[in-house]
MARMI-11589 format. One record per residue: x, y, z of N, C-alpha, C in turn. Coordinates in steps of 0.05 Angstrom, whole numbers, padded with zeros to 5 digits, always signed. Example, Ala and Ser with C-alpha at 12.3 -4.5 7.8 and 13.67 -1.06 7.14 Angstrom:
% MARMI-11589
+00264-00114+00156+00246-00090+00156+00264-00066+00156 +00257-00045+00142+00273-00021+00143+00258+00001+00157 
***
This chain:
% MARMI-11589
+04390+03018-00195+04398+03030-00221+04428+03032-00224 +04442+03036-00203+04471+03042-00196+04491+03018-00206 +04468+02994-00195+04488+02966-00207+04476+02953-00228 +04461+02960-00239+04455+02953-00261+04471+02970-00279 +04475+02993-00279+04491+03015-00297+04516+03004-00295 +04536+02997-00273+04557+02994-00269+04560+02958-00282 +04542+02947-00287+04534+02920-00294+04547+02928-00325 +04527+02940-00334+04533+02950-00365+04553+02961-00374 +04564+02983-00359+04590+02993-00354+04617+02972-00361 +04624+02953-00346+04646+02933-00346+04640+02926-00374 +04617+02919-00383+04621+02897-00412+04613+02923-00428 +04617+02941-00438+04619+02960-00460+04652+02960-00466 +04667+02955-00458+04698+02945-00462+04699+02926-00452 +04702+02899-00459+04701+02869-00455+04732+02865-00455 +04751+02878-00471+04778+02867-00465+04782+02880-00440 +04785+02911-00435+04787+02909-00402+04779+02905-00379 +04753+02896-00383+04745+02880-00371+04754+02849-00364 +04758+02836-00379+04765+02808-00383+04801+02816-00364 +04815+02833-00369+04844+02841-00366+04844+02848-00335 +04818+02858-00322+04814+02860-00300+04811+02844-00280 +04785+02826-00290+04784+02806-00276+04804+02788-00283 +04825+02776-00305+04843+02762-00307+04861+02770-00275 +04867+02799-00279+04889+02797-00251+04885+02786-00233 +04854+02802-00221+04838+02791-00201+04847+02760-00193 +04833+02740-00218+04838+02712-00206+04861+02710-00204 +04880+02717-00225+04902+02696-00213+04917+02711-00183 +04914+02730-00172+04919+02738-00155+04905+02713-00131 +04883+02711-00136+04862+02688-00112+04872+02662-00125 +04871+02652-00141+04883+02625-00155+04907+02618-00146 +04932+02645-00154+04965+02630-00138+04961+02634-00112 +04946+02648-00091+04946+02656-00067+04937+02635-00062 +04914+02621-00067+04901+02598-00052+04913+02575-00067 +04929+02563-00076+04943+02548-00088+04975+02546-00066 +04991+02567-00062+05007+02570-00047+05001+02563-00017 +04980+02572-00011+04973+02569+00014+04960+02545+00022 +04945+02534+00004+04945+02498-00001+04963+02494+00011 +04982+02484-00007+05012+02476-00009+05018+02476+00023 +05021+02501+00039+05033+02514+00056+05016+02493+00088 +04995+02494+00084+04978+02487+00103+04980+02454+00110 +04972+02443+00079+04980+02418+00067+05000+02399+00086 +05028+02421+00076+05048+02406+00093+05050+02404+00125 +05040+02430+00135+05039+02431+00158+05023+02404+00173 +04995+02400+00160+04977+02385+00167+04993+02356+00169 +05011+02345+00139+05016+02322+00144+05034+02319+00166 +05053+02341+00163+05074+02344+00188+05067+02337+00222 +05035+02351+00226+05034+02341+00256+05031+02317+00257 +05008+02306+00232+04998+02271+00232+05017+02246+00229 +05041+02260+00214+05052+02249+00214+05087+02244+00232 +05091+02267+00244+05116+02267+00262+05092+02260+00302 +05076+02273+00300+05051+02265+00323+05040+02254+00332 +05018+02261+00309+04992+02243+00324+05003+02210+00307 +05020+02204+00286+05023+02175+00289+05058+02165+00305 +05054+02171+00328+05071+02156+00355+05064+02163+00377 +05069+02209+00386+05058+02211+00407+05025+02212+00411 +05011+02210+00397+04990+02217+00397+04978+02247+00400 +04959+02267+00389+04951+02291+00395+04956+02302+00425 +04942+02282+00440+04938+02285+00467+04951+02265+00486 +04957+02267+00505+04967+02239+00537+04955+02255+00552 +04942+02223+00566+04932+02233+00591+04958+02224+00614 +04963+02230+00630+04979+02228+00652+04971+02226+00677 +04984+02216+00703+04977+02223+00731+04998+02243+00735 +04973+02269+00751+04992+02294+00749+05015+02291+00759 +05033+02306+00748+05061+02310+00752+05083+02291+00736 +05071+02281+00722+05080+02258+00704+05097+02270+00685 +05090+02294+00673+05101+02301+00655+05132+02316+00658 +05136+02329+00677+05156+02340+00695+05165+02319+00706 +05165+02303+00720+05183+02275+00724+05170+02249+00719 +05182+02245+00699+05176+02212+00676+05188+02196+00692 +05178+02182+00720+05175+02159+00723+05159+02135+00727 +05160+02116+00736+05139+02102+00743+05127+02099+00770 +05141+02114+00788+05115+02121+00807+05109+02139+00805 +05104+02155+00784+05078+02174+00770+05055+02169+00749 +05065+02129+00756+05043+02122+00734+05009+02120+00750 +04991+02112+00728+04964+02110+00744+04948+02085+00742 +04933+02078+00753+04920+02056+00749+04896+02057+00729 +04904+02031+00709+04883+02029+00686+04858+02018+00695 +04841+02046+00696+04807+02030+00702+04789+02031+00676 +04775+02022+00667+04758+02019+00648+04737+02042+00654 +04740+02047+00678+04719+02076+00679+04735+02098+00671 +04753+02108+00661+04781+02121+00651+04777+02116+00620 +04782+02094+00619+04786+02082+00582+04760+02092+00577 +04739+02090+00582+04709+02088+00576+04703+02124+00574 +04711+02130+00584+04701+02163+00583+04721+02174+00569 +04747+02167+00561+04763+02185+00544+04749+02168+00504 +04747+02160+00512+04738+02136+00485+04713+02148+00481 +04688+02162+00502+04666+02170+00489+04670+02196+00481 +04690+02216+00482+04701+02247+00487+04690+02247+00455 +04678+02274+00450+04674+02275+00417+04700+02285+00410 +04707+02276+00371+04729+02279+00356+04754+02257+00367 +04746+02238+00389+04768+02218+00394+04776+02195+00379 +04786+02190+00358+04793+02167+00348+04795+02139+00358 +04822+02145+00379+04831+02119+00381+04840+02127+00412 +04846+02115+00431+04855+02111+00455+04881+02091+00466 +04913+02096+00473+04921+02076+00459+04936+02075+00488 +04933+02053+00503+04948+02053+00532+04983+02045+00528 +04995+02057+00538+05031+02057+00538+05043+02052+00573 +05058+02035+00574+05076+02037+00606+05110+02051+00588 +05115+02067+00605+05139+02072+00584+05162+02081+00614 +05185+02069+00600+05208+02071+00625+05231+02061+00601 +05250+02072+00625+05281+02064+00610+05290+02044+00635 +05304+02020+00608+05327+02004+00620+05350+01989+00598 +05372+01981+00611+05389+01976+00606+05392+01950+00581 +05394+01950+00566+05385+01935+00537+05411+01919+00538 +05409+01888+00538+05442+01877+00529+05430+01848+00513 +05450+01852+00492+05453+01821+00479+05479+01808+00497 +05489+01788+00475+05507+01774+00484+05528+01787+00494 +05541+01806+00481+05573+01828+00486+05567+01858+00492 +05547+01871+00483+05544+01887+00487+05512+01895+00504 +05516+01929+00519+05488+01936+00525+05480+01967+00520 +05461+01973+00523+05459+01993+00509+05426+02013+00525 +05432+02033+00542+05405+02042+00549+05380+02046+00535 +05365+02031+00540+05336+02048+00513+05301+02048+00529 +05295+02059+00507+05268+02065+00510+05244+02041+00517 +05242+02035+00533+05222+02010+00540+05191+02018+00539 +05176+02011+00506+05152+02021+00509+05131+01995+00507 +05115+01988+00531+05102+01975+00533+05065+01975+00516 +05064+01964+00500+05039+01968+00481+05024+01948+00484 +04995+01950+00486+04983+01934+00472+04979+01932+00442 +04990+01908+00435+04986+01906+00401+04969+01913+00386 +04945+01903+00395+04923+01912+00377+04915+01938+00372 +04914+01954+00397+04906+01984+00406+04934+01997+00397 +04953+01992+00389+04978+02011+00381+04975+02013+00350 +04957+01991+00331+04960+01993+00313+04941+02019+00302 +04930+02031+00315+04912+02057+00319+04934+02074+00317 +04957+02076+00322+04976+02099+00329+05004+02092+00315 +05027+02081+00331+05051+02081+00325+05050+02058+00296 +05028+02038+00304+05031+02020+00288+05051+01995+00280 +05068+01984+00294+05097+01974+00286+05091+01950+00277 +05081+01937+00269+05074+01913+00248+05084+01933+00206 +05075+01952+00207+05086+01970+00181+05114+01973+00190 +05125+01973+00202+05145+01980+00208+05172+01955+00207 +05162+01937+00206+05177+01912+00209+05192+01908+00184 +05223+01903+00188+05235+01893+00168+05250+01864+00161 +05243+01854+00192+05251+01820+00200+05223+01814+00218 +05222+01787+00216+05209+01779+00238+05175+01783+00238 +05161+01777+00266+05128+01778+00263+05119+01796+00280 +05106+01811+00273+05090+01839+00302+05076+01822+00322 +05078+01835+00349+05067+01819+00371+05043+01816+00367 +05032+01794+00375+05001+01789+00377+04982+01789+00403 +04999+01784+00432+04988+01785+00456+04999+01809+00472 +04984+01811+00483+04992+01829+00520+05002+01808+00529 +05010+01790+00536+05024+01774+00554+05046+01752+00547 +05050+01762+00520+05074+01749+00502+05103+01758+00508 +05116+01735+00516+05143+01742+00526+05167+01746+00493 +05163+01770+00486+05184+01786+00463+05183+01804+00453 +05198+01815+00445+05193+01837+00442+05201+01846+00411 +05196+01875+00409+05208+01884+00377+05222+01906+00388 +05247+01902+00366+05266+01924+00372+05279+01939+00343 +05291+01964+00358+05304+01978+00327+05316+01975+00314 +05325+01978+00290+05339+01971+00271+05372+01979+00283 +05373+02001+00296+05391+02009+00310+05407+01986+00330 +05388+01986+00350+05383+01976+00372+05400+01949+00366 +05386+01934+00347+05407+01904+00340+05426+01901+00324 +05432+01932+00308+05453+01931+00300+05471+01930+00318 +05469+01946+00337+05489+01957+00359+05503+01929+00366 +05478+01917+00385+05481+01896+00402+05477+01869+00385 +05483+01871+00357+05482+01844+00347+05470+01819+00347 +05440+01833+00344+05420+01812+00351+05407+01811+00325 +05400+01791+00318+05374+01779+00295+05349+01769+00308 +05337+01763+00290+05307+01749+00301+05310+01725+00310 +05303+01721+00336+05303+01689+00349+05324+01694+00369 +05340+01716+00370+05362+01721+00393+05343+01731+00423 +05363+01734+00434+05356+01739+00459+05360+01759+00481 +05341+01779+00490+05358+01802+00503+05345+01802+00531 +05370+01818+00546+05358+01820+00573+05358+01849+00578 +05331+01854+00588+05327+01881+00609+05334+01874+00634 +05344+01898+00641+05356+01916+00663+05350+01944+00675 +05337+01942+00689+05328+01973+00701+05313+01965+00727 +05295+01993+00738+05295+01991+00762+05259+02003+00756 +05239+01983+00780+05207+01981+00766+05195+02002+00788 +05175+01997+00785+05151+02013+00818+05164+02005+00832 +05171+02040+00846+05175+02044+00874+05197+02027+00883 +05225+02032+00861+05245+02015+00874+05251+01994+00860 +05233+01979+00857+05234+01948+00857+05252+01943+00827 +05263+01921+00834+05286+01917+00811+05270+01901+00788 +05283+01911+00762+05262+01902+00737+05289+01881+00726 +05287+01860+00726+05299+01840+00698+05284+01822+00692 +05293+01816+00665+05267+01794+00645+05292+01786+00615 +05287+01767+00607+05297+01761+00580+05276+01756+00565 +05284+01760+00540+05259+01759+00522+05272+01754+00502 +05259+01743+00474+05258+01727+00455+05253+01760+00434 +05278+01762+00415+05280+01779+00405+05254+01773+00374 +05230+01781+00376+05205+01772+00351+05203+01783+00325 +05210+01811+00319+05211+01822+00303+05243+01851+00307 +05242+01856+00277+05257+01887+00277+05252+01904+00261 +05246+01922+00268+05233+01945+00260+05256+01971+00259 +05239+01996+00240+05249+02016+00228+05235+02037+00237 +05246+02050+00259+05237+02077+00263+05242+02100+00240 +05230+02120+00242+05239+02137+00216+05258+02161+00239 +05249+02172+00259+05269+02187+00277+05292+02174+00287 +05314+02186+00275+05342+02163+00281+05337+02166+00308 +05333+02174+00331+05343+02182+00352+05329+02153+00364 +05301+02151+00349+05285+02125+00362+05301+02106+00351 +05307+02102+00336+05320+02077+00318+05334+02065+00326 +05357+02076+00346+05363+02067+00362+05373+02064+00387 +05344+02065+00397+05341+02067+00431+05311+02054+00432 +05285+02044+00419+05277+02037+00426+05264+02001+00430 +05252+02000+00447+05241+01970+00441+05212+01974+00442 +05196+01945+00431+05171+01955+00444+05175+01917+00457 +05148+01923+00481+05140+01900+00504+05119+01904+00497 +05102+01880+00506+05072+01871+00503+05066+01887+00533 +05037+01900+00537+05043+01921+00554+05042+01903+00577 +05021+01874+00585+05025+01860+00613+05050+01843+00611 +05068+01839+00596+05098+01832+00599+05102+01860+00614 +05106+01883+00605+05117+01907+00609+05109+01902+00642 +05092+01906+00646+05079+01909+00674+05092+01896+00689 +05090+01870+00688+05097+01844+00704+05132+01854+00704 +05146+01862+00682+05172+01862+00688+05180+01888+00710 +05158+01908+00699+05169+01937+00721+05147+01934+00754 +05134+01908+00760+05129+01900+00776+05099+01932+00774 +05093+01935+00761+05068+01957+00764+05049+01949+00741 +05036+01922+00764+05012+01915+00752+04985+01928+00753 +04982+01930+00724+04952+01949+00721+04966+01975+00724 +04977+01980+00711+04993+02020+00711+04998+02013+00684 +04999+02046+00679+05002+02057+00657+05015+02079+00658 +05038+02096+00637+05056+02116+00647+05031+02132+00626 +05012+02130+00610+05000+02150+00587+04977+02140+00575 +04952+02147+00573+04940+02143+00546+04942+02160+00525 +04950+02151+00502+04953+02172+00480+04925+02169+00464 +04922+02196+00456+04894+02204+00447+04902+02216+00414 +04889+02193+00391+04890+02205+00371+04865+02209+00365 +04862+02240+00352+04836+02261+00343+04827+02247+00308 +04809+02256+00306+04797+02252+00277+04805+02264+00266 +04800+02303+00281+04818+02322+00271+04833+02338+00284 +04857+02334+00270+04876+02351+00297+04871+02387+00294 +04860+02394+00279+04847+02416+00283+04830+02425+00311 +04814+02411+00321+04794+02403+00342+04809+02395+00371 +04842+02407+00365+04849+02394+00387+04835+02416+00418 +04838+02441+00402+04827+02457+00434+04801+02444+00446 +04789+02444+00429+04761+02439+00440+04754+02414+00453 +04770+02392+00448+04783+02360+00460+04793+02367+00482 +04812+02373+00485+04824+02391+00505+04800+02402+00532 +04792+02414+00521+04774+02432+00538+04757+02409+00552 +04744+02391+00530+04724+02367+00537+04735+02344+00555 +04761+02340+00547+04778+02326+00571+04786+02336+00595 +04787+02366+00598+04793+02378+00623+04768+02369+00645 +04743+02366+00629+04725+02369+00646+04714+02343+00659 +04724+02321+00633+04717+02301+00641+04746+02285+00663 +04768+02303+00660+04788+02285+00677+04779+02288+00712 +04771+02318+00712+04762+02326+00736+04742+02315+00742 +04718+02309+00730+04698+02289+00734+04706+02265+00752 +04722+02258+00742+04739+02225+00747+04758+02234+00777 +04767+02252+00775+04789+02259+00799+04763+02253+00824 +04740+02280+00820+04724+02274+00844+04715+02250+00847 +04704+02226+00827+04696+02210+00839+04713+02188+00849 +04743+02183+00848+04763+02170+00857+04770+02189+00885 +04759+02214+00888+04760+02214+00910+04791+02225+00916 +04811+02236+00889+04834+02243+00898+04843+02278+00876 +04857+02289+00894+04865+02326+00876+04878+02308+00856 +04871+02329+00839+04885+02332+00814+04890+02301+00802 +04885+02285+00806+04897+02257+00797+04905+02253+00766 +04887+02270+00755+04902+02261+00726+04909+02287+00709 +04919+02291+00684+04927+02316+00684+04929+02310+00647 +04924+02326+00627+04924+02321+00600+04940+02338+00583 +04970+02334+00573+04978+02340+00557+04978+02342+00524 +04980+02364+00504+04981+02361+00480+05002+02358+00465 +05000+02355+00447+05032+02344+00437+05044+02373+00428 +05031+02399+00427+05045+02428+00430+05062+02439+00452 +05058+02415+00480+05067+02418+00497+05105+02397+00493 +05093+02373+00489+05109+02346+00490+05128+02352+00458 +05125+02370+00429+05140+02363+00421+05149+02394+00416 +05157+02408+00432+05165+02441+00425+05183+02441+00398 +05201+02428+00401+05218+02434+00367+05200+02434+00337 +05175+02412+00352+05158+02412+00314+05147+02442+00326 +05139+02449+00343+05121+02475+00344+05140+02500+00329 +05158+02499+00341+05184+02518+00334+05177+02518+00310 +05187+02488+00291+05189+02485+00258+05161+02504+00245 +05137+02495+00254+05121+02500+00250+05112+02535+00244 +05127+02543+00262+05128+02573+00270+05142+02585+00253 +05165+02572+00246+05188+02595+00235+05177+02589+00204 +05167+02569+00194+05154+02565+00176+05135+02584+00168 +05113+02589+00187+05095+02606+00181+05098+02633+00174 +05124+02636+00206+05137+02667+00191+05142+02672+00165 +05160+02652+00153+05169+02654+00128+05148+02657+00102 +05121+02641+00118+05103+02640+00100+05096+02663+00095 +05091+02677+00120+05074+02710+00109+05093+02728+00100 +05123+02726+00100+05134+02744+00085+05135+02741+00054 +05127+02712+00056+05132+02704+00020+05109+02725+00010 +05081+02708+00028+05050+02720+00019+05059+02744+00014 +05075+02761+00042+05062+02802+00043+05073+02809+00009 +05105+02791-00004+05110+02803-00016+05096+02798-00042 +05082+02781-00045+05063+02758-00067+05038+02787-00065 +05025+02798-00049+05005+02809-00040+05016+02841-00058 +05038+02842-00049+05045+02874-00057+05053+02873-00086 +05060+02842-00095+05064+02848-00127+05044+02849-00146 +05021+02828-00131+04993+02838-00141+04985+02851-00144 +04983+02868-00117+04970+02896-00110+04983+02912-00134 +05001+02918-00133+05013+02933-00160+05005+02928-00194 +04990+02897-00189+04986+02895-00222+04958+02903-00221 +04944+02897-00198+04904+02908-00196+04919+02939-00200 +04933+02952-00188+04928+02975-00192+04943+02989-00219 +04953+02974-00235+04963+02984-00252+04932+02976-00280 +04933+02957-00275+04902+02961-00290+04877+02973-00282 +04872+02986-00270+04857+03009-00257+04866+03033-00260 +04889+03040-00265+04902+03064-00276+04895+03061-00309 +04898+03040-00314+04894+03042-00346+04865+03040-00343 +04845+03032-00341+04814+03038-00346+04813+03059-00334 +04824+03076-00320+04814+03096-00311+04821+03119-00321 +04843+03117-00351+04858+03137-00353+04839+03139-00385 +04824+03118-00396+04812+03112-00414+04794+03124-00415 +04784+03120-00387+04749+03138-00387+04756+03165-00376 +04773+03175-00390+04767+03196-00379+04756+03218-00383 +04752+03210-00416+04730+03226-00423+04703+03217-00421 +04702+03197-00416+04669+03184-00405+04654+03204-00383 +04685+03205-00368+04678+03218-00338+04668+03239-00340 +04685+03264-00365+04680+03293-00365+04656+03297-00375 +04646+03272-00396+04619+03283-00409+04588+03275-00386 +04601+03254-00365+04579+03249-00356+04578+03274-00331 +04601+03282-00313+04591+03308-00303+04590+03325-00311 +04598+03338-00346+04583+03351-00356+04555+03350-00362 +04545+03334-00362+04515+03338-00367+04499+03332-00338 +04514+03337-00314+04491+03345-00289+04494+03317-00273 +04517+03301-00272+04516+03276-00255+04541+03286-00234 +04527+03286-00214+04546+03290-00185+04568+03273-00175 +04584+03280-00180+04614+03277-00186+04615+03247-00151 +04596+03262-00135+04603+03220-00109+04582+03205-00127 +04552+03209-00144+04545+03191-00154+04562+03171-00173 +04586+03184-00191+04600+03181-00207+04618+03163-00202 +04629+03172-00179+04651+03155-00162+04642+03132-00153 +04614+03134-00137+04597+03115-00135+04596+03088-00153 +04589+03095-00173+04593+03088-00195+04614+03068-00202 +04626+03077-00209+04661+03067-00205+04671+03046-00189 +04661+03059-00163+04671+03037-00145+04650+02997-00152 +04628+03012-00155+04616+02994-00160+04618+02972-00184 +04623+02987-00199+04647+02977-00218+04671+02959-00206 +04688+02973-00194+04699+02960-00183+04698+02929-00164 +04676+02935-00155+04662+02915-00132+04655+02889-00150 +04639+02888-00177+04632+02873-00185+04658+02851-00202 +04677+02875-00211+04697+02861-00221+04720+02842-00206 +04712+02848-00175+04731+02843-00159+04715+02817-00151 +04696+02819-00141+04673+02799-00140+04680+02776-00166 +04672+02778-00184+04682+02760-00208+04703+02744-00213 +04721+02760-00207+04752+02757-00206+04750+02731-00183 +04741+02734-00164+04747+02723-00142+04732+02697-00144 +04706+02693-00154+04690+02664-00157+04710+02657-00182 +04716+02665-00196+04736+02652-00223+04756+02631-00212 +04776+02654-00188+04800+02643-00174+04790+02615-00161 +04770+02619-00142+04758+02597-00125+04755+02573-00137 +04736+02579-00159+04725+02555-00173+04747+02543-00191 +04772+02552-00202+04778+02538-00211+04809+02526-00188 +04806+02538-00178+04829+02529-00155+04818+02503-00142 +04789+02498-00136+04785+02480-00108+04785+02459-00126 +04780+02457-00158+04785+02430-00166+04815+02417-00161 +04833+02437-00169+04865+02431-00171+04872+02415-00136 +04870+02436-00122+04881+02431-00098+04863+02404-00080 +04826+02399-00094+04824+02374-00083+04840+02348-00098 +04838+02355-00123+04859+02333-00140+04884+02325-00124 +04902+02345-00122+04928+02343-00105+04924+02336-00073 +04903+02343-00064+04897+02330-00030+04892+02295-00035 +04879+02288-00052+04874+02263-00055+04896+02248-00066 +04915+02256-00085+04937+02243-00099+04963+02270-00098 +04977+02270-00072+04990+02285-00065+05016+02281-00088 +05029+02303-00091+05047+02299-00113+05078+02293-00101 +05089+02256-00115+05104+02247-00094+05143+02263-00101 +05152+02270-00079+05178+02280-00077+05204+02260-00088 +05216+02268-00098+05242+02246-00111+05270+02255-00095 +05285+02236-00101+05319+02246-00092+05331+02253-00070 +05342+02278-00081+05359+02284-00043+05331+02297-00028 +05317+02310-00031+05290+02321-00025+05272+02298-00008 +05267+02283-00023+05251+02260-00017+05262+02245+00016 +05299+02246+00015+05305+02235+00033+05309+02254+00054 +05307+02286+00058+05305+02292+00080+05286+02297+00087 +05258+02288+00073+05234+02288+00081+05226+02259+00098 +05251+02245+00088+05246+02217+00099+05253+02213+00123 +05277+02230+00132+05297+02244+00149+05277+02254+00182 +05259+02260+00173+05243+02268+00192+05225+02254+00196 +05215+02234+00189+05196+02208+00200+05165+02219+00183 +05165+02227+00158+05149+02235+00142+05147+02221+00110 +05122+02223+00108+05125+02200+00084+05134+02224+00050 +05147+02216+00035+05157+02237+00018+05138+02248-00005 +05120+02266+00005+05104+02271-00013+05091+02308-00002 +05087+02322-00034+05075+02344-00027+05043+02351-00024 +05036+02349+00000+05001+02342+00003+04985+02368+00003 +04969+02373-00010+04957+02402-00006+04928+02401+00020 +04925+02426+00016+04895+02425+00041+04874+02434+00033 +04855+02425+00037+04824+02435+00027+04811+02456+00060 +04822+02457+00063+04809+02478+00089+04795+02493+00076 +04767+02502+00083+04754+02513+00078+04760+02546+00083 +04778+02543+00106+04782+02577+00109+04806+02587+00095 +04814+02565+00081+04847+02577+00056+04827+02587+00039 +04802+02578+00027+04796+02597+00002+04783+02622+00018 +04762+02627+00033+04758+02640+00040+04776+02668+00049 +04801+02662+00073+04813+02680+00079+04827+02698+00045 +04840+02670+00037+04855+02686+00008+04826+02703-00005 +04805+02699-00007+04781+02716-00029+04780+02738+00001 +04776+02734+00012+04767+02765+00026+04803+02782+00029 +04823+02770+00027+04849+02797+00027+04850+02801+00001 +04847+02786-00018+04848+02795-00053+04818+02826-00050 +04800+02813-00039+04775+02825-00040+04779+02858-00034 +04792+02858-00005+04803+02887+00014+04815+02899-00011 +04838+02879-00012+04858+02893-00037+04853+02913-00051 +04830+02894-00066+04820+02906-00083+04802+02936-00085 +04786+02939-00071+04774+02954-00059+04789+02982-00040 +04814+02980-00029+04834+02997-00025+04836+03005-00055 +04851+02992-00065+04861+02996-00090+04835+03021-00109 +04810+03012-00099+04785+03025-00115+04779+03052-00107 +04800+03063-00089+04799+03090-00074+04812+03112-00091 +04828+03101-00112+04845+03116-00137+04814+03134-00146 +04799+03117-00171+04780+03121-00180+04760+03139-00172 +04753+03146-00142+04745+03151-00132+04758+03190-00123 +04779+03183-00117+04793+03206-00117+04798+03219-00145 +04799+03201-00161+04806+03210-00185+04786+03228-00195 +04757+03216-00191+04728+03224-00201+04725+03253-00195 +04733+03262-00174+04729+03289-00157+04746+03303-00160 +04776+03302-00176+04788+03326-00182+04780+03329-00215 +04773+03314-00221+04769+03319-00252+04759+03349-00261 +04780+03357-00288+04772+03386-00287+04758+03379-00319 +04733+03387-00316+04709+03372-00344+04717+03388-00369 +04739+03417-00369+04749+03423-00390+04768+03406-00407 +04792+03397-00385+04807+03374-00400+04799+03347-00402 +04785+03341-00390+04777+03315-00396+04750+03314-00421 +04737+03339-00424+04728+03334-00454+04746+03339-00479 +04774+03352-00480+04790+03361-00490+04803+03333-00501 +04806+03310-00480+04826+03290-00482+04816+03267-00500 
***
């Protein structure tokens, strides 16, 4: 009877009603719209500064990560490849030998990044055939050339068809040199790679750092990088699986890229801070307009109020009342916001809205493609409708208090 009365109640005044639930949504509509936005970027940010080069996840041989060399690399078994490849939420699997050596063209040399790939399996991840701005992307593991940075041959004054020699030092000592046939040049988007890296076909790589069948990493890209804990967890169990049956401690060991890239975590962080101070103050300006329209319906009925506990209705039924009132309008408010928000923000997830100008380029600046992407997470609408919801409902405690000091002389007077 209670919500059916309070049903009837809201629409006997249809403008303040309508004025109520208006706040309501747009309170859930800009909240879940902002927070789109907010999540959106974040999301492209890992996939795109991350999981497309380092990958979500590396597997390592322990201690790898604490000293990057190559006698901390491990041997590539297919019983390895085969169980990280069946892990659920694993995309792609992408084997790397990675070492530094001494980079020289004709006059000059230059230290860099020596990342050994298989071509086909990298196009899963870093991808450097998109990346090419001279020249052809490698096609074998055992192709003597390599691709290098845009940097890299500026420096040392190489074109395509030139010729460079590595220099460095392989497994356990052993001295690494090789010339190679400069094949393509490519455009890192992180200046820092741009120019310092190369890539090698990964059994060139091998053959030159004399660590045949090693690998310094497999990088693990996720379907969703959301799912990284639980990957995580599923790879812990299966690396140890593998340790006992090789028969050696600890042998392999799995890093995430929260570990490998701390500065995006940082970014990520101080971001978020920023984010909830925007929200708390977005939250409190709302909060002020729900409750300023609740002051006004409430200051309206206030002779509703005096005649209904004058005639024998108990002043918590009343309140009761009220609140329920409240509940339904807040309720309303809130499927309004939802429903017309998840069209907007899937629109914008699918055809992200693209960035121009100086904007555009320090988005470019960071190895990110220039565009504002929103997020359909299912828990952005949800979380935003249940704090609009609380809100609201705090806010419904006025009414409530209000109902019980009422003195029924002045309020039939008014």
């Amino acid at each position: 009877m209670y919500i059916k009365l309070a049903w009837r109640n809201i629409w006997r005044n249809r403008r303040r009603t309508i004025v109520t639930i208006s706040s309501i949504f747009f309170a859930v509509f800009l909240s879940v719209i902002q927070r789109s936005m907010k999540v959106g970027a974040t999301e492209r940010m890992v996939n795109s500064m991350v999981g497309s080069f380092l990958g979500h996840l590396q597997i390592h041989q322990k201690g790898y990560w604490e000293e990057q060399n190559l006698d901390n690399s491990f041997a590539d078994t297919p019983a390895l490849l085969q169980a990280l490849q069946k892990t659920n939420q694993v995309q792609a699997v992408v084997p790397r030998l990675d070492s530094y050596a001494l980079v020289a063209g004709l006059e000059r040399s230059r230290a860099g990044l020596i990342m050994g790939i298989d071509p086909e399996a990298e196009k899963s991840l870093s991808n450097p055939e998109q990346k090419l701005l001279k020249g052809h992307h490698l096609t074998r593991r055992t192709e003597e050339a390599v691709l290098i940075t845009e940097g890299m041959a500026a420096y040392l004054k190489l074109q395509v068809n030139d010729s460079l020699v590595l220099l460095g030092q392989g497994f356990r000592g052993q001295t690494a040199t090789g010339k190679y046939l400069v094949k393509g040049i490519i455009k890192m988007a992180n200046p820092e790679l741009n120019k310092s890296l190369v890539y090698l076909p990964l059994t060139t790589a091998q053959e030159l750092f004399a660590a045949n069948n090693r690998l310094t990493a497999y990088c693990i890209r996720l379907k969703n990088a959301k799912k990284l804990d639980l990957v995580t967890q599923a790879l812990q169990v299966t690396l140890a699986k593998m340790t006992k049956t090789s028969q050696s401690e600890e042998a392999y060991e799995s890093i995430d890229w929260k570990t490998m890239a701390p500065d995006i975590v940082q970014m990520i962080d101080a971001d978020k801070q920023a984010g909830k101070i925007m929200m708390g103050v977005f939250y409190m300006i709302l909060g002020f307009g729900i409750l300023g329209t609740v002051l006004m319906m409430t200051s309206e009925r206030r002779h509703e109020f005096g005649v209904l506990i004058g005639i024998g209705m108990k002043r918590f039924h009343l309140g009761l009342l009220v609140f329920l009132e409240m509940l339904l309008l807040a309720t309303l408010g809130i499927l309004a916001g939802i429903a017309i928000s998840f069209p907007i923000t899937w629109y914008f997830h699918q055809n992200p809205i693209p960035l121009r100008g100086e904007m555009a380029k320090v988005v470019e600046e960071y190895g990110m493609e220039p565009i504002l992407p929103f997020s359909t997470d299912p828990t952005i609408y949800t979380t935003q409708a249940i704090i609009v919801f609380f809100l609201t409902l705090v806010i419904a405690i006025y009414p409530l208090i209000h109902t019980k000091k009422i003195v029924v002389i002045d309020a039939l007077r008014s």
